[in-house]
C-alpha positions in Angstrom: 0.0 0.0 0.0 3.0 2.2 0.7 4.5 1.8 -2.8 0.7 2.9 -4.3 0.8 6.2 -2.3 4.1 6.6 -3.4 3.6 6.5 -6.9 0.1 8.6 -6.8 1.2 11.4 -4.4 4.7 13.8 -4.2 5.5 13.4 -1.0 8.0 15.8 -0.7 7.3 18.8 1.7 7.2 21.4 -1.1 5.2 19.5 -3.5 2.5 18.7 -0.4 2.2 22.7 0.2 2.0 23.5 -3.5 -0.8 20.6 -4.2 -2.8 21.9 -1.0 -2.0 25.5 -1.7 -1.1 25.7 2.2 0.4 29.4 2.0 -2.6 30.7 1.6 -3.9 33.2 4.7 -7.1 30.9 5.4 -6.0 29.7 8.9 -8.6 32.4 10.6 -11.3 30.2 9.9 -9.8 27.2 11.2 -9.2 28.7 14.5 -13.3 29.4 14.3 -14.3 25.9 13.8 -11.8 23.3 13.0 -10.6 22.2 10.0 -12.0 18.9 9.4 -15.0 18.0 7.7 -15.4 21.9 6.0 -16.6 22.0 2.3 -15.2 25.3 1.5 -13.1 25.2 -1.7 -10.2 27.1 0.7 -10.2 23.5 2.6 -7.7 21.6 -0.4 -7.1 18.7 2.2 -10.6 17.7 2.3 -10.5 17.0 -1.3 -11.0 13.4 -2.4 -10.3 13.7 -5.9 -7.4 11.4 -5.7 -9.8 8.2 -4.8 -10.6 6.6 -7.5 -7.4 6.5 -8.9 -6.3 4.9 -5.7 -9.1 2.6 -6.1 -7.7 1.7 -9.5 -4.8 1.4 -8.8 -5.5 -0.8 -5.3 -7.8 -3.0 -7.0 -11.1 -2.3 -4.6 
Protein backbone atom coordinates (compact mmCIF):
# COMPACT_ATOMS: atom_id res chain seq x y z
CA UNK A 1 0.00 0.00 0.00
CA UNK A 2 3.03 2.22 0.75
CA UNK A 3 4.47 1.84 -2.78
CA UNK A 4 0.68 2.90 -4.34
CA UNK A 5 0.78 6.24 -2.33
CA UNK A 6 4.07 6.62 -3.39
CA UNK A 7 3.56 6.46 -6.95
CA UNK A 8 0.06 8.57 -6.78
CA UNK A 9 1.25 11.41 -4.35
CA UNK A 10 4.72 13.81 -4.18
CA UNK A 11 5.55 13.36 -1.05
CA UNK A 12 7.99 15.80 -0.70
CA UNK A 13 7.32 18.76 1.74
CA UNK A 14 7.24 21.40 -1.11
CA UNK A 15 5.19 19.53 -3.46
CA UNK A 16 2.51 18.72 -0.42
CA UNK A 17 2.19 22.66 0.25
CA UNK A 18 2.01 23.47 -3.52
CA UNK A 19 -0.80 20.60 -4.17
CA UNK A 20 -2.78 21.94 -1.02
CA UNK A 21 -2.03 25.50 -1.70
CA UNK A 22 -1.06 25.73 2.17
CA UNK A 23 0.42 29.39 1.97
CA UNK A 24 -2.61 30.75 1.59
CA UNK A 25 -3.93 33.18 4.73
CA UNK A 26 -7.08 30.89 5.39
CA UNK A 27 -6.04 29.74 8.92
CA UNK A 28 -8.60 32.35 10.56
CA UNK A 29 -11.31 30.20 9.89
CA UNK A 30 -9.81 27.16 11.17
CA UNK A 31 -9.19 28.73 14.50
CA UNK A 32 -13.25 29.41 14.26
CA UNK A 33 -14.30 25.89 13.84
CA UNK A 34 -11.83 23.26 12.95
CA UNK A 35 -10.57 22.21 9.96
CA UNK A 36 -11.99 18.87 9.44
CA UNK A 37 -14.98 18.01 7.67
CA UNK A 38 -15.37 21.86 5.95
CA UNK A 39 -16.62 21.98 2.31
CA UNK A 40 -15.24 25.25 1.53
CA UNK A 41 -13.13 25.24 -1.67
CA UNK A 42 -10.20 27.12 0.67
CA UNK A 43 -10.16 23.53 2.65
CA UNK A 44 -7.67 21.60 -0.37
CA UNK A 45 -7.07 18.68 2.23
CA UNK A 46 -10.63 17.70 2.30
CA UNK A 47 -10.48 17.00 -1.28
CA UNK A 48 -10.98 13.38 -2.37
CA UNK A 49 -10.27 13.71 -5.90
CA UNK A 50 -7.42 11.45 -5.69
CA UNK A 51 -9.78 8.20 -4.76
CA UNK A 52 -10.64 6.59 -7.50
CA UNK A 53 -7.37 6.45 -8.86
CA UNK A 54 -6.28 4.94 -5.73
CA UNK A 55 -9.06 2.56 -6.05
CA UNK A 56 -7.71 1.74 -9.49
CA UNK A 57 -4.80 1.39 -8.76
CA UNK A 58 -5.45 -0.76 -5.35
CA UNK A 59 -7.79 -3.01 -6.96
CA UNK A 60 -11.08 -2.35 -4.57
Amino acid sequence: MSQIIGEVFDLRPAAIIEYLDLLRPIYRKTSAYGHFGRNEPEFTWEKTNMAPLLKDKTGI
